[in-house]
C-alpha atoms as an extended CHARMM CRD file, in Angstrom:
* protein
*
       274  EXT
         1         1  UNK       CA             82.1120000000      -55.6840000000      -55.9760000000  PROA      1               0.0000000000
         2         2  UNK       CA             85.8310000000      -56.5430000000      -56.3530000000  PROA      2               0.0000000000
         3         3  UNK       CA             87.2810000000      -52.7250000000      -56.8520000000  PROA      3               0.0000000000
         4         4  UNK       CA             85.0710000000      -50.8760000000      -53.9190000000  PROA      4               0.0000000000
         5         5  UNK       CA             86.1220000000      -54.1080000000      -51.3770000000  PROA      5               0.0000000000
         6         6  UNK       CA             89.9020000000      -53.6330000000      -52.5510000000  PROA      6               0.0000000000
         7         7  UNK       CA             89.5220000000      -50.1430000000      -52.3430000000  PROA      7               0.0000000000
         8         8  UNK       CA             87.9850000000      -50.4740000000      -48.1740000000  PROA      8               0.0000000000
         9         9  UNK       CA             91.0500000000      -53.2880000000      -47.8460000000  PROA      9               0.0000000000
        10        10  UNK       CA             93.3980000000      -50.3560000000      -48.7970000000  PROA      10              0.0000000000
        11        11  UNK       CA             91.6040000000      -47.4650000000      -46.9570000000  PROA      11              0.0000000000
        12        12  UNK       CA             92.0570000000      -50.3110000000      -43.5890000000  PROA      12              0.0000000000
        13        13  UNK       CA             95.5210000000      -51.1740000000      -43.8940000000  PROA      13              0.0000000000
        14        14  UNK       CA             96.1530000000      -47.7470000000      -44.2520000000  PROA      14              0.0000000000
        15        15  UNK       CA             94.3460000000      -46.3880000000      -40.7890000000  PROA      15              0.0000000000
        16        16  UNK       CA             95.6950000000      -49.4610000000      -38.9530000000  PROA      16              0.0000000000
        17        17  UNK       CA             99.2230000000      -47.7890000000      -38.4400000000  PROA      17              0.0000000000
        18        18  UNK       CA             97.2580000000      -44.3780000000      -37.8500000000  PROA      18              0.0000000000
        19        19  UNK       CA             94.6650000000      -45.7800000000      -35.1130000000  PROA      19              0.0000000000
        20        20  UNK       CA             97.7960000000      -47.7070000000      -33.3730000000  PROA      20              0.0000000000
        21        21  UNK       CA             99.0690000000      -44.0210000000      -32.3300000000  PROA      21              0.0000000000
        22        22  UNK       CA             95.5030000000      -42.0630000000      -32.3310000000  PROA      22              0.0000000000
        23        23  UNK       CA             94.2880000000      -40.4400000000      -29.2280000000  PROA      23              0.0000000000
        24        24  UNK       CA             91.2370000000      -42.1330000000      -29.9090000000  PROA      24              0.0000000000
        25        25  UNK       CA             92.3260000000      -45.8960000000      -29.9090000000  PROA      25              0.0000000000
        26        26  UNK       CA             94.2070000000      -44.9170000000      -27.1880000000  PROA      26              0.0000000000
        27        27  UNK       CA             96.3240000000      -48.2570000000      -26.9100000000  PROA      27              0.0000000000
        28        28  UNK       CA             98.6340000000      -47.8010000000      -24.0410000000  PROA      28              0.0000000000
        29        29  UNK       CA             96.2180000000      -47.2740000000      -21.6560000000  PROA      29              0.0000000000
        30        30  UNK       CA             95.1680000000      -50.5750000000      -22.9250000000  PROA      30              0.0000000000
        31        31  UNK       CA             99.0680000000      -52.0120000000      -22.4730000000  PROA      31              0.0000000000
        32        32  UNK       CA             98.9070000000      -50.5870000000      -19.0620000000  PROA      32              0.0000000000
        33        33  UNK       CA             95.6610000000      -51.7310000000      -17.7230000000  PROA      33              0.0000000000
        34        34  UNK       CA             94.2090000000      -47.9160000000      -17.1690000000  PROA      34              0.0000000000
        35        35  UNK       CA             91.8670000000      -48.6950000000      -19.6690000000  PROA      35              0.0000000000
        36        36  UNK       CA             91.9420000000      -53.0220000000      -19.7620000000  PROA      36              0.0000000000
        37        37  UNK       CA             88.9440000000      -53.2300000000      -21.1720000000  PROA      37              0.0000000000
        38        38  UNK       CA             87.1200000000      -51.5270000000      -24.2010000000  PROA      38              0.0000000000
        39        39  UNK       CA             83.8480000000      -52.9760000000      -24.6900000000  PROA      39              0.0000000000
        40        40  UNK       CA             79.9720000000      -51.1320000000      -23.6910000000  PROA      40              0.0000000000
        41        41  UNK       CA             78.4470000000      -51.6820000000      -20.7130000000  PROA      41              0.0000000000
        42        42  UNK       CA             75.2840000000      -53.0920000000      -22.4040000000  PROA      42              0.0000000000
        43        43  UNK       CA             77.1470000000      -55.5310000000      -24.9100000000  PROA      43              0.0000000000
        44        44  UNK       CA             78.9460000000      -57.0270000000      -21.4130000000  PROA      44              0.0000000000
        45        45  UNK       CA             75.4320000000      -56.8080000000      -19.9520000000  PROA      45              0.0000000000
        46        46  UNK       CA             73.8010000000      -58.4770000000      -22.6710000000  PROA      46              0.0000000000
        47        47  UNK       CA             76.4490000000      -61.1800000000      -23.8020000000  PROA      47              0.0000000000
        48        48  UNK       CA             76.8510000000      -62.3140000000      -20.1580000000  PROA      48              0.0000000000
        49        49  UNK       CA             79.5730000000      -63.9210000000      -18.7060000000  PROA      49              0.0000000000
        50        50  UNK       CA             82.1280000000      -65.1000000000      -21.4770000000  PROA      50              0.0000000000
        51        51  UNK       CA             84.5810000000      -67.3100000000      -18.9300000000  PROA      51              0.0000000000
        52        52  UNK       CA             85.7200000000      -70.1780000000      -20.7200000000  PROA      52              0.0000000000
        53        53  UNK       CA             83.5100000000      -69.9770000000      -23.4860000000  PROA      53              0.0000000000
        54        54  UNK       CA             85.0020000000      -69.5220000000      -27.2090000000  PROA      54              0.0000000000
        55        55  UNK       CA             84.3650000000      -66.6860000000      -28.9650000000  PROA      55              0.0000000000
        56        56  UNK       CA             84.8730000000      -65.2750000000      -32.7540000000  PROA      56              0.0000000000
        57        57  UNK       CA             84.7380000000      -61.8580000000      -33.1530000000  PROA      57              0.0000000000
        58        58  UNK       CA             84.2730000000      -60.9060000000      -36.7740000000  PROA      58              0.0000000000
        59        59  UNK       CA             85.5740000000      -57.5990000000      -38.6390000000  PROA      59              0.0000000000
        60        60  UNK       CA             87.7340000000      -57.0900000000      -35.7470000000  PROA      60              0.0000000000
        61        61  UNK       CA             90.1830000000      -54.3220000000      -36.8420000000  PROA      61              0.0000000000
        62        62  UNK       CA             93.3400000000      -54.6530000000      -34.7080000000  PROA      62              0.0000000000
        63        63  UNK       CA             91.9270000000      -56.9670000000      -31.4850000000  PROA      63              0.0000000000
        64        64  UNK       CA             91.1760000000      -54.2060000000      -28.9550000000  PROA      64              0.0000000000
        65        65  UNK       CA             87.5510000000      -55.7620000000      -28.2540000000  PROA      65              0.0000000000
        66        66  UNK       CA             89.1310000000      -59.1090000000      -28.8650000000  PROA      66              0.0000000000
        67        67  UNK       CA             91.4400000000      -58.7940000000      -26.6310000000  PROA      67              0.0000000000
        68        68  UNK       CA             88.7610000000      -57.1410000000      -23.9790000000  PROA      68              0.0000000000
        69        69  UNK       CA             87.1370000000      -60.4810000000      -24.2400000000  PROA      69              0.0000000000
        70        70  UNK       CA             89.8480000000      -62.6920000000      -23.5910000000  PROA      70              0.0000000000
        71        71  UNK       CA             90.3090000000      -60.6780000000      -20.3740000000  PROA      71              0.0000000000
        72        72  UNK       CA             87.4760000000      -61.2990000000      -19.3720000000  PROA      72              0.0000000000
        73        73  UNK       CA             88.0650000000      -65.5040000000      -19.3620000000  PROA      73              0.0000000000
        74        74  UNK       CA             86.9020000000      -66.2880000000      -23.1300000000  PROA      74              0.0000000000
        75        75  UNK       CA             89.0160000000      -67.8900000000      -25.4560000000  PROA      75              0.0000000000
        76        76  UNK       CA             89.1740000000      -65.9040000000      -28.4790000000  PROA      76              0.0000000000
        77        77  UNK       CA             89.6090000000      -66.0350000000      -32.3280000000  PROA      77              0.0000000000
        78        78  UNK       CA             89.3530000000      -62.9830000000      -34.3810000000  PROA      78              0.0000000000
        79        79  UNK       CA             89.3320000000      -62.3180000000      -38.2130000000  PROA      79              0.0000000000
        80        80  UNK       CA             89.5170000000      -59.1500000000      -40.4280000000  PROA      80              0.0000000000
        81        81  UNK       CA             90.3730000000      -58.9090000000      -44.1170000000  PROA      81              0.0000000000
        82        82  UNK       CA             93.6570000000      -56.3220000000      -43.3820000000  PROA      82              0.0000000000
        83        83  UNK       CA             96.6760000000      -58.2050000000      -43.0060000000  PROA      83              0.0000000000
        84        84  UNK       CA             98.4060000000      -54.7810000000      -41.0460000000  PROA      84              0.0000000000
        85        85  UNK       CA             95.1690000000      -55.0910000000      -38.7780000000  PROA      85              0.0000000000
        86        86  UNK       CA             95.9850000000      -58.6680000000      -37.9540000000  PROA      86              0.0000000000
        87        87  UNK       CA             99.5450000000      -58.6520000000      -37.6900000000  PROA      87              0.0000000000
        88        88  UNK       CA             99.2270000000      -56.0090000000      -35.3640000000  PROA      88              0.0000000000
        89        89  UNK       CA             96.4620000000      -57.7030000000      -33.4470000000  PROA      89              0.0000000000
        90        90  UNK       CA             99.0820000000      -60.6400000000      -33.4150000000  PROA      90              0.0000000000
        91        91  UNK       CA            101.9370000000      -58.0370000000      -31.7740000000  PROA      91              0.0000000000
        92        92  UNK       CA             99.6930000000      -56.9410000000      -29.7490000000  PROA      92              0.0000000000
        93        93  UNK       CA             98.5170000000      -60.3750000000      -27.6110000000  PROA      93              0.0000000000
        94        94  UNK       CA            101.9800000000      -61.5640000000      -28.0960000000  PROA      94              0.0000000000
        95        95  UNK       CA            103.0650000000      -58.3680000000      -25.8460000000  PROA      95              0.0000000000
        96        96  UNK       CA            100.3840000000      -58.4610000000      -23.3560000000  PROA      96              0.0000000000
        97        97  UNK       CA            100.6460000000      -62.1920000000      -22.9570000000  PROA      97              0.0000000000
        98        98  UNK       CA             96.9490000000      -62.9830000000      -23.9840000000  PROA      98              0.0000000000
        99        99  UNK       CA             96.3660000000      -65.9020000000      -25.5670000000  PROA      99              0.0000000000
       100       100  UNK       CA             94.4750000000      -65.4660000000      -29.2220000000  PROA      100             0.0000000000
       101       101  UNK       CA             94.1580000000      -66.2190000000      -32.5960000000  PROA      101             0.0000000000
       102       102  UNK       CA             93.6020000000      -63.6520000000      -35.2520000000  PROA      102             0.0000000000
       103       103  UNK       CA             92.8440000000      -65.1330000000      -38.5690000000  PROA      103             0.0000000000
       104       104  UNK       CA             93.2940000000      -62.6010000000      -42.3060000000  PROA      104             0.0000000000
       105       105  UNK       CA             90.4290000000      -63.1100000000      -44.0190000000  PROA      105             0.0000000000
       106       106  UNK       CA             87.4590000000      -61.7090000000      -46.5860000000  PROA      106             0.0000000000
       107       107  UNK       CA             84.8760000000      -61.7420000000      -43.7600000000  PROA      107             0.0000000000
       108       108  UNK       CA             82.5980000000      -63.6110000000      -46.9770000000  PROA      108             0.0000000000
       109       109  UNK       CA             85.5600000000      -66.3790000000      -47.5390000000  PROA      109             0.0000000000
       110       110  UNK       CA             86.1080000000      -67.0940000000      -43.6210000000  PROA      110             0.0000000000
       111       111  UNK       CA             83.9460000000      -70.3500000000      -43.5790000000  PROA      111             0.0000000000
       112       112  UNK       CA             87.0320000000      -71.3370000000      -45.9650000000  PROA      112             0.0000000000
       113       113  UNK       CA             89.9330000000      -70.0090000000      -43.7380000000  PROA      113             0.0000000000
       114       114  UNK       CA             88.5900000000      -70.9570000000      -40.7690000000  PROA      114             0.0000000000
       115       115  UNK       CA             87.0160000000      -74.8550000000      -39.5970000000  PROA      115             0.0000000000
       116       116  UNK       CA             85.6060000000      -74.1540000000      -35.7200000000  PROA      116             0.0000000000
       117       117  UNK       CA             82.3860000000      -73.1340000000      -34.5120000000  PROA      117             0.0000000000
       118       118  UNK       CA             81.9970000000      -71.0810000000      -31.7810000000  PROA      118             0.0000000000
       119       119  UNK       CA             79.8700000000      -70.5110000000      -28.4450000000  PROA      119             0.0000000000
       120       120  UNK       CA             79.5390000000      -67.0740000000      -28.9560000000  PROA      120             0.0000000000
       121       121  UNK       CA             80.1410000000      -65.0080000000      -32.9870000000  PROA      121             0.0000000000
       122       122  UNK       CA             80.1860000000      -61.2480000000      -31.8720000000  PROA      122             0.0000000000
       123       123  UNK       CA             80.3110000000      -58.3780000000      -34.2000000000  PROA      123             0.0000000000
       124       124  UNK       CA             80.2710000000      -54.4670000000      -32.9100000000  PROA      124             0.0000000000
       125       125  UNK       CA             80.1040000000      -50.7940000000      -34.1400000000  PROA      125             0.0000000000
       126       126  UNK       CA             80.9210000000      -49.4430000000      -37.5550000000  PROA      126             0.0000000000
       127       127  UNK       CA             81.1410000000      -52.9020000000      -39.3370000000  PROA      127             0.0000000000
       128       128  UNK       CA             77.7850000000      -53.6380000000      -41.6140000000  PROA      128             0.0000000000
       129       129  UNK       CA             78.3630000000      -50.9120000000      -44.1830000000  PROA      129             0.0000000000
       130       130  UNK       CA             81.5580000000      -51.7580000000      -45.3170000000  PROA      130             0.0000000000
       131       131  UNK       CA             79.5940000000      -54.8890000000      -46.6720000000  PROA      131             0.0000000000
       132       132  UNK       CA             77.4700000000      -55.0500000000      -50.0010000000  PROA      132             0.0000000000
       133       133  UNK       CA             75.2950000000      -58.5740000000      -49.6750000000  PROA      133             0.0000000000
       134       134  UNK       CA             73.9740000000      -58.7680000000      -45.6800000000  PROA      134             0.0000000000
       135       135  UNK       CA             72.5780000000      -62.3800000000      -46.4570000000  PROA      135             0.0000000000
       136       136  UNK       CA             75.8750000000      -63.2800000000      -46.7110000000  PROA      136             0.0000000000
       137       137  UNK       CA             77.2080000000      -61.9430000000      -43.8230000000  PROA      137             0.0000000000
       138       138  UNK       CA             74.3380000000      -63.4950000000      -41.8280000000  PROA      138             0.0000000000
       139       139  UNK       CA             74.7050000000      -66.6590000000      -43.6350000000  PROA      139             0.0000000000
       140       140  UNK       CA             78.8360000000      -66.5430000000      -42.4550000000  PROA      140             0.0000000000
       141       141  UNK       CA             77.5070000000      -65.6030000000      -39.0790000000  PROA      141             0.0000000000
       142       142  UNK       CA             75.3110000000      -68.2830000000      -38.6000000000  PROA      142             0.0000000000
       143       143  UNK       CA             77.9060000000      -70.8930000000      -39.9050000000  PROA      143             0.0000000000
       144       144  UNK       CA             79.8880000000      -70.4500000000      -36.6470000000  PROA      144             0.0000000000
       145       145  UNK       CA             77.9240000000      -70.5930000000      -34.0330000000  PROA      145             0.0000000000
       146       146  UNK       CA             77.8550000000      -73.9610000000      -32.5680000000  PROA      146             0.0000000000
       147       147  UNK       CA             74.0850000000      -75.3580000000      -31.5970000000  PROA      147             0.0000000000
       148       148  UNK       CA             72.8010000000      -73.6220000000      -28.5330000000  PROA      148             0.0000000000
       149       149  UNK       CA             75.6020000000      -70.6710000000      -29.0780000000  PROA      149             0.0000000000
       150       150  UNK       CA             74.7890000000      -67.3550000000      -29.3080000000  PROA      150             0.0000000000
       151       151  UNK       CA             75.4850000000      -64.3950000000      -32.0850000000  PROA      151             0.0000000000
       152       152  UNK       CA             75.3670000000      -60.6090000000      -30.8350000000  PROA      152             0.0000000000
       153       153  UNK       CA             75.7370000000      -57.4640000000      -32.8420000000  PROA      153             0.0000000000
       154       154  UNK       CA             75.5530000000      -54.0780000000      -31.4950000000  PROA      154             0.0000000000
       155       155  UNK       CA             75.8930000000      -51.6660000000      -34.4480000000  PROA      155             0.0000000000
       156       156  UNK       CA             74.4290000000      -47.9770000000      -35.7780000000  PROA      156             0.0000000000
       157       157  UNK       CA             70.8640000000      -48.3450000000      -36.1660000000  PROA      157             0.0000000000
       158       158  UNK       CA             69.6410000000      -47.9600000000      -39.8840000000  PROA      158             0.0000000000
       159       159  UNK       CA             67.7010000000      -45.1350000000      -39.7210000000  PROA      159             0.0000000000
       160       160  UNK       CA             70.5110000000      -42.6510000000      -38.3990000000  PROA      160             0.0000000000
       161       161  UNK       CA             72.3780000000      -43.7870000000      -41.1750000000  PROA      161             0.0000000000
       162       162  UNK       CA             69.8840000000      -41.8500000000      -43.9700000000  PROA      162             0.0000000000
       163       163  UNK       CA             70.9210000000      -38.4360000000      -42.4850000000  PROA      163             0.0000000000
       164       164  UNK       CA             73.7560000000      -36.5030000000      -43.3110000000  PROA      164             0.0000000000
       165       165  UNK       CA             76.2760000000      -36.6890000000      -40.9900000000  PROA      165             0.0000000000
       166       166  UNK       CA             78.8760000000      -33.7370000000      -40.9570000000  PROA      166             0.0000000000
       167       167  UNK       CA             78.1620000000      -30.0700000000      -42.2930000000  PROA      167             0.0000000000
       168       168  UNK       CA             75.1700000000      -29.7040000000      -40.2970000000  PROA      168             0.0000000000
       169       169  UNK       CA             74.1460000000      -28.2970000000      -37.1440000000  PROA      169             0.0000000000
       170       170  UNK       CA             73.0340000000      -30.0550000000      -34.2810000000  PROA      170             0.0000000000
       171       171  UNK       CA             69.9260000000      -30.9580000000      -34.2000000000  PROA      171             0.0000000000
       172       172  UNK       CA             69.6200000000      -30.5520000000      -37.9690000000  PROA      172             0.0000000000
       173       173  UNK       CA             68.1640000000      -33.9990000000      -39.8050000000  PROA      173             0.0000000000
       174       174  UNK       CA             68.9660000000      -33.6910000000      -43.8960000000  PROA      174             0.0000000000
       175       175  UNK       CA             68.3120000000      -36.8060000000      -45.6020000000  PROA      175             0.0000000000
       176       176  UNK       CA             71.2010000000      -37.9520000000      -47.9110000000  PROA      176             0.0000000000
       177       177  UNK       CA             71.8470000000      -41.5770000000      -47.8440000000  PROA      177             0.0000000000
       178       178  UNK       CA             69.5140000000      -45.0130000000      -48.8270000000  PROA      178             0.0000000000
       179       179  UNK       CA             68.0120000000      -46.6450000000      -45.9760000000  PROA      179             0.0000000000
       180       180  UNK       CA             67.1340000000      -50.1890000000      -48.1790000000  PROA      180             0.0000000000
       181       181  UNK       CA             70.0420000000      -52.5870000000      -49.6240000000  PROA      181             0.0000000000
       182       182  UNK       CA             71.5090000000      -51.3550000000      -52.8710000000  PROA      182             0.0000000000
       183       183  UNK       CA             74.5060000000      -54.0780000000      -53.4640000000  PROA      183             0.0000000000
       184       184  UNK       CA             74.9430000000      -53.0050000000      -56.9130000000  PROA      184             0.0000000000
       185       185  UNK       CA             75.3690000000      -49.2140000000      -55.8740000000  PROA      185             0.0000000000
       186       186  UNK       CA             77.4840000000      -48.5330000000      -52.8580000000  PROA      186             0.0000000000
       187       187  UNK       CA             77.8650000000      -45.1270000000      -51.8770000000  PROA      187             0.0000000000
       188       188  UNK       CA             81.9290000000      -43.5950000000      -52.4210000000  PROA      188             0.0000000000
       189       189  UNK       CA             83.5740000000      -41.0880000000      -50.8700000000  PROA      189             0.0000000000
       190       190  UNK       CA             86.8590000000      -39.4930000000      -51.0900000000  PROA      190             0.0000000000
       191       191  UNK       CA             88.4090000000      -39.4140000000      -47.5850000000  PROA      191             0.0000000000
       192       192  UNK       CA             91.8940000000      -37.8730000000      -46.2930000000  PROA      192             0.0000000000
       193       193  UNK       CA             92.5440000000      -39.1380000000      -42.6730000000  PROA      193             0.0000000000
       194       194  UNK       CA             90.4930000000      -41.6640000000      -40.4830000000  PROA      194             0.0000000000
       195       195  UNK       CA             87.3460000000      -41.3470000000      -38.3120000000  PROA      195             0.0000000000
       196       196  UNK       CA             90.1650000000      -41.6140000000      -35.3900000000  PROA      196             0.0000000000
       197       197  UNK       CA             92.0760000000      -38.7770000000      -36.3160000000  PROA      197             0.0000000000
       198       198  UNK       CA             90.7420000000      -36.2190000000      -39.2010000000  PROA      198             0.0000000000
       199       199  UNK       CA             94.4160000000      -34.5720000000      -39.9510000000  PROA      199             0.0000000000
       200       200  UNK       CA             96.4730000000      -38.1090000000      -40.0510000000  PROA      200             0.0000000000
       201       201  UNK       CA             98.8240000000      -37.6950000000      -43.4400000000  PROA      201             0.0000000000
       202       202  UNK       CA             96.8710000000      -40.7130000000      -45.1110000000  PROA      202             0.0000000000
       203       203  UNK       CA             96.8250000000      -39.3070000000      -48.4810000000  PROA      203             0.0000000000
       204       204  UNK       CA             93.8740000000      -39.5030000000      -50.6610000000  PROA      204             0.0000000000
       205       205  UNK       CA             91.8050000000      -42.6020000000      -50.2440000000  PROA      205             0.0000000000
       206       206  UNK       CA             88.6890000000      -44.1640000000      -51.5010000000  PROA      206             0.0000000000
       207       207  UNK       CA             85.8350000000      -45.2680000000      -49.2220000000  PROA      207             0.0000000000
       208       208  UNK       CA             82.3560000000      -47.6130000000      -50.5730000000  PROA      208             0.0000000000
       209       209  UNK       CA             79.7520000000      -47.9380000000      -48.2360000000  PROA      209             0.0000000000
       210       210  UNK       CA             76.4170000000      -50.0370000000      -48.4120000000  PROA      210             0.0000000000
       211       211  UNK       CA             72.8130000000      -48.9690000000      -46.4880000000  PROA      211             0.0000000000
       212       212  UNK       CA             71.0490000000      -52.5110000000      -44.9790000000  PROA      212             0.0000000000
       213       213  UNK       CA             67.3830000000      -51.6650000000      -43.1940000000  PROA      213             0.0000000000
       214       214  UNK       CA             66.9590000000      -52.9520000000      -39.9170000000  PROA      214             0.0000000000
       215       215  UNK       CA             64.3680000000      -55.3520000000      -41.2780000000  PROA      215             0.0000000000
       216       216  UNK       CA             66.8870000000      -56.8430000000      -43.7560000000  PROA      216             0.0000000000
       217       217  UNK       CA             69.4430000000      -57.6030000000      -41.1830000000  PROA      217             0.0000000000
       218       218  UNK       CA             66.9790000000      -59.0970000000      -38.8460000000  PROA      218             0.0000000000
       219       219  UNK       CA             65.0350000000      -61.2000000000      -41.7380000000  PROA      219             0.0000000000
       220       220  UNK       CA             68.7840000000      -62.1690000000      -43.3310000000  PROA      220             0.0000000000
       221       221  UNK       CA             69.7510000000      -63.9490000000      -39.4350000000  PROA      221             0.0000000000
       222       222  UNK       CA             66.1980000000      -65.4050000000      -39.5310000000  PROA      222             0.0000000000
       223       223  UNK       CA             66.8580000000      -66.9710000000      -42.9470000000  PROA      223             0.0000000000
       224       224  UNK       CA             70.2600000000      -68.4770000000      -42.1750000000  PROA      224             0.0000000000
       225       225  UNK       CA             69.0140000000      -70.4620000000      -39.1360000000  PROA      225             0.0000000000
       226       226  UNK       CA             69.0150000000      -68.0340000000      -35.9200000000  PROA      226             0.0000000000
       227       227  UNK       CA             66.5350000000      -67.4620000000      -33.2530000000  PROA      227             0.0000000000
       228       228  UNK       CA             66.0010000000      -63.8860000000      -32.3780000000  PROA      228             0.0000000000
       229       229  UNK       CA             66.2290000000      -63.4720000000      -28.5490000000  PROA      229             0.0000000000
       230       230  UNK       CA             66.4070000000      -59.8150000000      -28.0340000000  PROA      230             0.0000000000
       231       231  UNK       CA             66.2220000000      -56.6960000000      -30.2470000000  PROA      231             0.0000000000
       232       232  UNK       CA             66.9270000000      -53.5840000000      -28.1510000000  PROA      232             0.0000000000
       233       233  UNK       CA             67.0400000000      -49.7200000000      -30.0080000000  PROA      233             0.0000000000
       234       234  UNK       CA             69.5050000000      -47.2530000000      -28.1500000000  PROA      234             0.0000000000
       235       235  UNK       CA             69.1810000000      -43.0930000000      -28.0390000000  PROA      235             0.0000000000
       236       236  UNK       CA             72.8040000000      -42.9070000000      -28.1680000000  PROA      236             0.0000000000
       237       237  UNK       CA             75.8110000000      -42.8830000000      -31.1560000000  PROA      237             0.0000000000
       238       238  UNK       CA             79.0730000000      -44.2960000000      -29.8200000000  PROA      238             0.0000000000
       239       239  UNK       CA             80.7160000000      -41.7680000000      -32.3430000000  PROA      239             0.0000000000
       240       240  UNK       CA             80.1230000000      -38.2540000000      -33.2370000000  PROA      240             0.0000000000
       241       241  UNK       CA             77.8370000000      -37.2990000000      -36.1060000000  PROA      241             0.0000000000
       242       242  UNK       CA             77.3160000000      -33.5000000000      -36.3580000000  PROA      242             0.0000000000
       243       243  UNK       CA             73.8480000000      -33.9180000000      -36.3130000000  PROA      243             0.0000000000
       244       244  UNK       CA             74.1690000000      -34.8000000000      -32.7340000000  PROA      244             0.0000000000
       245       245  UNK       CA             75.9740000000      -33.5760000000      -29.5150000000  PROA      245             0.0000000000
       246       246  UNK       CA             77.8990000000      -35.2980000000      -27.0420000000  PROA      246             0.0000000000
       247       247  UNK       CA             76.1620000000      -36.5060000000      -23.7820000000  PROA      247             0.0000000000
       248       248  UNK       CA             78.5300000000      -36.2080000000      -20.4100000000  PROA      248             0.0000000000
       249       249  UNK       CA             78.6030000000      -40.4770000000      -20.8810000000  PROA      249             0.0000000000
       250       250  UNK       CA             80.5200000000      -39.3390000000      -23.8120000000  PROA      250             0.0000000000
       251       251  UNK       CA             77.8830000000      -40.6780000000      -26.3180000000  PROA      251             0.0000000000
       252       252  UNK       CA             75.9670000000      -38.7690000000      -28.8910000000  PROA      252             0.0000000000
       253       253  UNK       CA             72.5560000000      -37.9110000000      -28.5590000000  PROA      253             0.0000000000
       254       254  UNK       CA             69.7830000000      -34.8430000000      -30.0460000000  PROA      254             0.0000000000
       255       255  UNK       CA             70.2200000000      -32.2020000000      -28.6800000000  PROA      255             0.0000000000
       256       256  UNK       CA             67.1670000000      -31.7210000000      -25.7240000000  PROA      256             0.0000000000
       257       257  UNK       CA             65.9280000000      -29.1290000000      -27.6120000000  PROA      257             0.0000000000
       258       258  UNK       CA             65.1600000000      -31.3180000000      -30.8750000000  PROA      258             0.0000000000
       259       259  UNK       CA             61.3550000000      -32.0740000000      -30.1280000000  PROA      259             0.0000000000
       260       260  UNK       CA             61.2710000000      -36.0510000000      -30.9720000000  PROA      260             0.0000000000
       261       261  UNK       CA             63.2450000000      -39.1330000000      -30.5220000000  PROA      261             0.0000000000
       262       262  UNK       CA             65.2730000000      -41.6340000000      -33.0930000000  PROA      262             0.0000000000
       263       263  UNK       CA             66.9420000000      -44.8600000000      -32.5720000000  PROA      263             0.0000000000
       264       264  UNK       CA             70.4480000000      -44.1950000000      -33.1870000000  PROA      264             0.0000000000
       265       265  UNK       CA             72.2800000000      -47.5560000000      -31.7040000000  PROA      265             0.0000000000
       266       266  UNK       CA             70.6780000000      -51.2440000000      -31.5980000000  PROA      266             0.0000000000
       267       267  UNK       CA             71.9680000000      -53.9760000000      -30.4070000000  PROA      267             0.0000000000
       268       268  UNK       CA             70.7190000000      -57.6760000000      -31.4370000000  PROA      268             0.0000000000
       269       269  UNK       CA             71.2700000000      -61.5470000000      -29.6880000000  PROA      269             0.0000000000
       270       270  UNK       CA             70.1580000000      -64.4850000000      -30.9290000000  PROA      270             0.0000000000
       271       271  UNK       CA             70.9410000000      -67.9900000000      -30.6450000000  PROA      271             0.0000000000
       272       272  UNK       CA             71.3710000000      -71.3170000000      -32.8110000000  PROA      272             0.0000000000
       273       273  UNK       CA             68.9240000000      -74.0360000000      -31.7740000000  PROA      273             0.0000000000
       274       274  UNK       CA             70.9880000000      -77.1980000000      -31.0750000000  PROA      274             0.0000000000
């Protein structure tokens, strides 16, 4: 798994400097407090109040929803394997005056690079399939939550990742991807720009992505020691797939039209007896 993780570490230290500027990132309205605060309603919701509780927040890009945390009163580590992600996370609390700690690190060699525990581990949107083994990550997971802590994910559901999701109309469900593990097989794709902003100058890059069902992630944070509290399936994308179209909320959703439902969001909490 060596060249396909290199390969993502490249393809994210490459759209850090391009989501810094994007549109889509949008970070001075962060700076300025028009936007303070970048996190869905239902993960606040469902998380609860974080003030002065510690949180990690793993695969956490360049701090935006770290940061959002630490504004609202936690105390805040984050980690991400790009070292331009984490240097910039590191510019970025040391401008605004919020105190953090962002950590570079394999998210699978963190347990090594990092000695805390934590009252709350929280992990969000787009993160699972840039990883190949998902008893690992639940197995990292688990390792930092403290006894009686919690761990929350909120994350594309599974089964709107088998459909193909661009050069198709809306409405318009194509099968093309796995919907079981397949570590030894991750999918590759040749990308030019970022999810954030299509025409960036990026140059040709190299993405590997990995399928996990939604019973494998559930039965991998069983196995490593968690207690499933909630389980909750959303009708909404935060992010456009062409399959779908955009609600006024600004989510994605089938078109009205489409005569059935799918999950396309889920969102998970569970806790660490102690």
């Amino acid at each position: 798994m060596s060249d396909p993780i290199r390969a993502n570490n490249h393809l994210w230290d490459v759209w850090t400097g391009v989501h810094l500027e994007s549109p889509f990132y949008d970070v001075a309205s962060f700076k300025d407090g028009t936007r303070p605060i970048r996190l869905a309603e239902h993960e606040r919701e469902e998380i609860g109040p974080v003030d002065g509780r510690t949180l990690l927040h793993l695969q956490c890009h360049f701090g935006l929803d770290t940061l959002s945390w630490a504004r609202l009163g936690a105390t805040v580590t984050g980690a991400d394997f790009s070292e331009p992600a984490v240097e910039a996370a590191r510019a970025l609390a040391a401008e605004l005056g919020i105190p953090a700690r962002f950590v570079r690190s394999d998210l699978y060699d963190l347990p090594a690079a990092l000695q805390s525990t934590f009252d709350i581990v929280y992990t969000s949107r787009g993160v699972l399939g840039w990883l190949p083994d998902i008893r690992r990550w639940a197995a990292v997971a688990a390792h930092f939550v403290a006894p009686g802590g919690t761990f929350y994910i909120t994350e594309i559901h599974p089964v709107a990742s088998v459909f193909l999701e661009s050069g198709v109309a809306p409405g318009e469900l194509r099968l093309g991807y796995p919907y079981w593990d397949h570590p030894d097989r991750p999918l590759r794709f040749d990308v030019s720009g970022s999810y954030a902003d299509r025409d960036a100058p990026t140059g040709p890059l190299v993405e590997h992505g990995w399928d996990h069902s939604l019973g494998e992630i559930v039965t991998s944070l069983i196995e490593a020691g968690l207690v499933i509290d909630s389980l909750r399936e959303y009708d909404f994308c935060a992010w456009q797939l062409d399959y779908l179209v955009q609600s006024p909320d600004g989510r994605w959703r089938l078109p009205a039209d489409s005569g059935g439902e799918l999950p396309l969001f889920f969102s998970l909490r569970a806790h660490k007896p102690g």
